[in-house]
N, C-alpha and C positions, 0 to 999 in steps of 0.2 A: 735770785736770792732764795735761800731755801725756808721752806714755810716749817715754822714749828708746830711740833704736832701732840696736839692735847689728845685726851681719851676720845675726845669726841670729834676731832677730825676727822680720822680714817671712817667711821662707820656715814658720815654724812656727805662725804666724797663718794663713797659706792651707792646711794639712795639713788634706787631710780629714779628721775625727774621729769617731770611733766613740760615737755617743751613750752606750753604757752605762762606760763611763767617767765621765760627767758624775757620777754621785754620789759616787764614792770622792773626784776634785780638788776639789768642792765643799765635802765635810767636810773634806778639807785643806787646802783655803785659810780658810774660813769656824768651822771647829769647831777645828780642830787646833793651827792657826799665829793665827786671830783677827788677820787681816791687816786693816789700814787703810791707807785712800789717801793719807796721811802718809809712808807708809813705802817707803823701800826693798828691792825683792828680787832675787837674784841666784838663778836657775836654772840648773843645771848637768847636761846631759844628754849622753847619744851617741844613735850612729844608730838603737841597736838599741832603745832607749828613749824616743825624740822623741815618738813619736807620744803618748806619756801625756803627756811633759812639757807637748805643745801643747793637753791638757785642763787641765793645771794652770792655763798661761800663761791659755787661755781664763775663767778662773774671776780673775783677777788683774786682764784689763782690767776685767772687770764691778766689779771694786772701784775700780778706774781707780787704782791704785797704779801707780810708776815700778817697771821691773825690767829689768835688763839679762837675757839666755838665752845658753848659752855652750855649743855643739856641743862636745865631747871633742876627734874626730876633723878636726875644723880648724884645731886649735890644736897638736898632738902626734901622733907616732906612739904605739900601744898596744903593750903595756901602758906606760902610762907610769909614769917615772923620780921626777918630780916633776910635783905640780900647777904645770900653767902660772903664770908670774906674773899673765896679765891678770886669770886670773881669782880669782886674792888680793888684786890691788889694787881687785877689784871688791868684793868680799868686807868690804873694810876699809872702805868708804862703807854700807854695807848695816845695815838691823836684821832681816833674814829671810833664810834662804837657802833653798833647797830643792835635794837632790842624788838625780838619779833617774836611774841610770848602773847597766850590769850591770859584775859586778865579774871583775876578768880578774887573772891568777896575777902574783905582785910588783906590785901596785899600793897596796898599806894603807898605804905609806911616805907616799905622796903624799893619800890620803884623812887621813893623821892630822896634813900640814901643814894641810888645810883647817881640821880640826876644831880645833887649834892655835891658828885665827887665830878663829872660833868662840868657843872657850873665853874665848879673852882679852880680843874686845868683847864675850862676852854678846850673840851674836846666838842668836836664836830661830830652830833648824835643825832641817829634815826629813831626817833619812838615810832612804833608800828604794832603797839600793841592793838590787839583783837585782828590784826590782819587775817584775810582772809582771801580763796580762790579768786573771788567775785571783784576784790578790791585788786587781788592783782593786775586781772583782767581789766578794769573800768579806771581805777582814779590813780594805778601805777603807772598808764600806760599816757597817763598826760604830759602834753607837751609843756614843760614846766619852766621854759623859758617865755611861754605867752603870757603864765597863770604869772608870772612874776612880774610881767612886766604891767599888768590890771590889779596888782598889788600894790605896784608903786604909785599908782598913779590913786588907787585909795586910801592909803596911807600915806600919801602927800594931802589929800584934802581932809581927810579926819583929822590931822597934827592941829590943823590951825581952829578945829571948831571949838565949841563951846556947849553943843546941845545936839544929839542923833535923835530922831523920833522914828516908829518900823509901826506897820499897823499891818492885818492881813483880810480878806475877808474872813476865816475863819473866828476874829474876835480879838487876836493880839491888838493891844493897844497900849506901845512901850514908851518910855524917855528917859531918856539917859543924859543926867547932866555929866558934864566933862569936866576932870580934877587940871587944870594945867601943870600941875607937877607930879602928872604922872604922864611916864613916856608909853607911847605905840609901839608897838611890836611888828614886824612882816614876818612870816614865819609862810612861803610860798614854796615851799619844795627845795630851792636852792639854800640849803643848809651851810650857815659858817660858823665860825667858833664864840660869836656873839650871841648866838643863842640857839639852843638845842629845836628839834622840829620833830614833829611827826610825819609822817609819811604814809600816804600821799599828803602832799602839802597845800598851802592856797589858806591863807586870814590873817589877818590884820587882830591884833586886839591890845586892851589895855586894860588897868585896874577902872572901873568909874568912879568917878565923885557921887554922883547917885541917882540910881535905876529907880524907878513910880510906875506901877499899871499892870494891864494884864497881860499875861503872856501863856498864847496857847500851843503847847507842844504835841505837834501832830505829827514829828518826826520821829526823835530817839532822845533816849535818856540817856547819860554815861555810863564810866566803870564797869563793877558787873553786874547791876543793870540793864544794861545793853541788849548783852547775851541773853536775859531772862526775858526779859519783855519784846527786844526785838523793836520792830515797827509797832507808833503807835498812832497811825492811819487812822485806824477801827478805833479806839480808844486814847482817843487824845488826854492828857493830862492836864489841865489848868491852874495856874497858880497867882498868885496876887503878891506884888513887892511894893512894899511900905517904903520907903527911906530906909533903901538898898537892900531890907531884912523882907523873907520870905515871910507872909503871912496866911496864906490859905495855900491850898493843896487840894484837887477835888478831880475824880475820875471815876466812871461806869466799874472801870478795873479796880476793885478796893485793895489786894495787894499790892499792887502797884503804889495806888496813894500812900499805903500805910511804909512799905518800903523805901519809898522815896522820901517821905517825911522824916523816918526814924534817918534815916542818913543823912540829912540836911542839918539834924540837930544833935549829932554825932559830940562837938563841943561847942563854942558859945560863939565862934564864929563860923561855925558848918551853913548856915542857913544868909550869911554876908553875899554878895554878891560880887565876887571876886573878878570877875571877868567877862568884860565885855567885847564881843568878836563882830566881824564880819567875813563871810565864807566867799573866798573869792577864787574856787578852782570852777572855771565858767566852761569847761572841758566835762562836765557831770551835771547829767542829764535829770535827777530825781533824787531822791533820799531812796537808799534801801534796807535801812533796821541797822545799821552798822557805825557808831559815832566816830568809828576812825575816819570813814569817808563822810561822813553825813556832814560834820561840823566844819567840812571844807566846801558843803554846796554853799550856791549863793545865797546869803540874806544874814538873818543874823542869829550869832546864838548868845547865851551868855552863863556861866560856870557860879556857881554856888561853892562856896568856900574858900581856897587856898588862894591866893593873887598874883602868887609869882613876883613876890617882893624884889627877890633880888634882880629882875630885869624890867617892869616898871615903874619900881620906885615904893609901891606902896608900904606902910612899915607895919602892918598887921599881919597875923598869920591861921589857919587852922591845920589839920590835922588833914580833912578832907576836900578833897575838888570832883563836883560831878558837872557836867555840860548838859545842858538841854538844849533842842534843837527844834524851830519849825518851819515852814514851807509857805514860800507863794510872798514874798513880803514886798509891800513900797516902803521905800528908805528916803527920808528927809534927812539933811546935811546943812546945820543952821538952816533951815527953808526952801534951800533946794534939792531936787528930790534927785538923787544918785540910782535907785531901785525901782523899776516897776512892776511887781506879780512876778518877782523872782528874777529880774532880768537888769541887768549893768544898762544903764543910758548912757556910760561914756564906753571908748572903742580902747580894748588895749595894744 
């Protein structure tokens, strides 16, 4: 089948390629998304990120699939306002997208038109935003048929509870009541047209009925975010939630607090408690500053803001979704404890 060829084909088919890439786009094309030459793909990168996408693309001619590739920075100035139209109306021909773009401050308006158009044909999407070398390397290269199958089996026991509690030694001390009509999500790397994924994959999550206590983030913070602060190891963040609403904010890092905060109250649900996870790629060994991988280690994290209405039900909405993320946690499940100091007590 002959692949059509956008402006930015040819130049990312000649990009030299760093062989060790080749396994993460291979389980991403072939494990993740289960791409066929039937199908259409739309890849969506920037500069700072081409050189993986041209592993991806690499891995797509071999399936000899049609995919249009669509630079950021030729299309818009950054950050941008809105996703380009071309590449929605390319999006609207498409059954796969893949979007591997570092993410830059005011841009989630324009990533949740993508997702938008996503949602509504049920295309089978990779988010992989802030991907990086290191992620190629570590949470691409997961066997993603294990990580699914420690998926199911917690997201089979979470459906039926009523109450998660996570504590850590560092100080977290959460609970989370359970909404029963609002649905769980598996979102383990094995991507279908039920609901979009990031990648690498691995959590479980839901909207809650409602979050109480302290929660200390010794991991990563989302968005861009992320990228700024990195690992907060050295500088944990701590915060306090009321009846699901963030009420304190406190860190050594006073940027940080004061960043984090302005963004949580971004509008009048930025600071809701939109989602609640549990990180079940058991294949990654640490946190390393990075929420694309971080929010997939084990334990749990949970998103401030947007809820992902349209797949578990909940009927509120914002503008903004950040993730917080921390380390080392025991997990109770109604009573029984599922987590110990970061670790699955069932076998997937």
């Amino acid at each position: 089948m002959k692949v059509p060829v956008s402006p930015l084909n040819q130049p990312l088919n000649q990009l030299p390629l760093d062989p060790e890439y080749t396994p993460g786009a291979r389980n991403a094309v072939n494990v993740c998304l289960r791409i066929q030459a039937s199908e259409k793909v739309t890849v969506i990168t920037d500069e700072a990120t081409k050189e993986i996408a041209a592993s991806i693309v690499q891995e797509l001619e071999k399936v000899g699939c049609p995919y249009h590739a669509w630079l950021l920075e030729d299309l818009a100035p950054r950050p941008l306002t809105d996703l380009p139209q071309e590449v929605l109306d390319d999006l609207e021909t498409s059954q796969v997208s893949i979007f591997a773009v570092q993410a830059q401050a005011n841009e989630l308006r324009s990533r949740m038109q993508m997702t938008d158009v996503v949602n509504r044909r049920r295309i089978r999407h990779a988010h992989m935003v802030n991907i990086n070398r290191q992620i190629m390397l570590e949470g691409m290269r997961a066997d993603f048929l294990k990580v699914d199958r420690i998926s199911t089996k917690v997201v089979d026991m979470v459906r039926k509870a009523s109450q998660i509690k996570a504590k850590t030694t560092a100080g977290t001390d959460l609970t989370a009541d359970l909404n029963p009509k609002y649905r769980w999500l598996k979102t383990s790397g094995i991507i279908s047209p039920d609901k979009w994924g990031n990648l690498p994959g691995g959590e479980v999550f839901t909207t809650p009925g409602e979050v109480n206590g302290t929660f200390v983030i010794d991991g990563v913070v989302g968005d861009w975010l992320c990228a700024k602060f990195g690992s907060l190891r050295q500088t944990p963040l701590t915060i306090q939630v009321k009846g699901n609403r963030l009420t304190e904010a406190h860190s050594s890092n006073r940027e940080l607090e004061e960043d984090f905060w302005r963004y949580t109250h971004t509008d009048e649900n930025s600071d809701l408690v939109g989602e609640f996870a549990i990180g079940t790629n058991i294949e990654l060994t640490d946190v390393i500053g990075q929420i694309l991988q971080d929010e997939k280690y084990p334990g749990i994290h949970i998103a401030f803001g947007n809820p992902y209405g349209a797949h578990t039900g909940a009927q509120w909405y914002s503008s903004t979704h950040i993730d917080v993320v921390g380390r080392n946690f025991n997990i109770w499940v109604d009573g029984q404890q599922l987590m110990q100091n970061g670790r699955f007590l069932i076998e997937p």
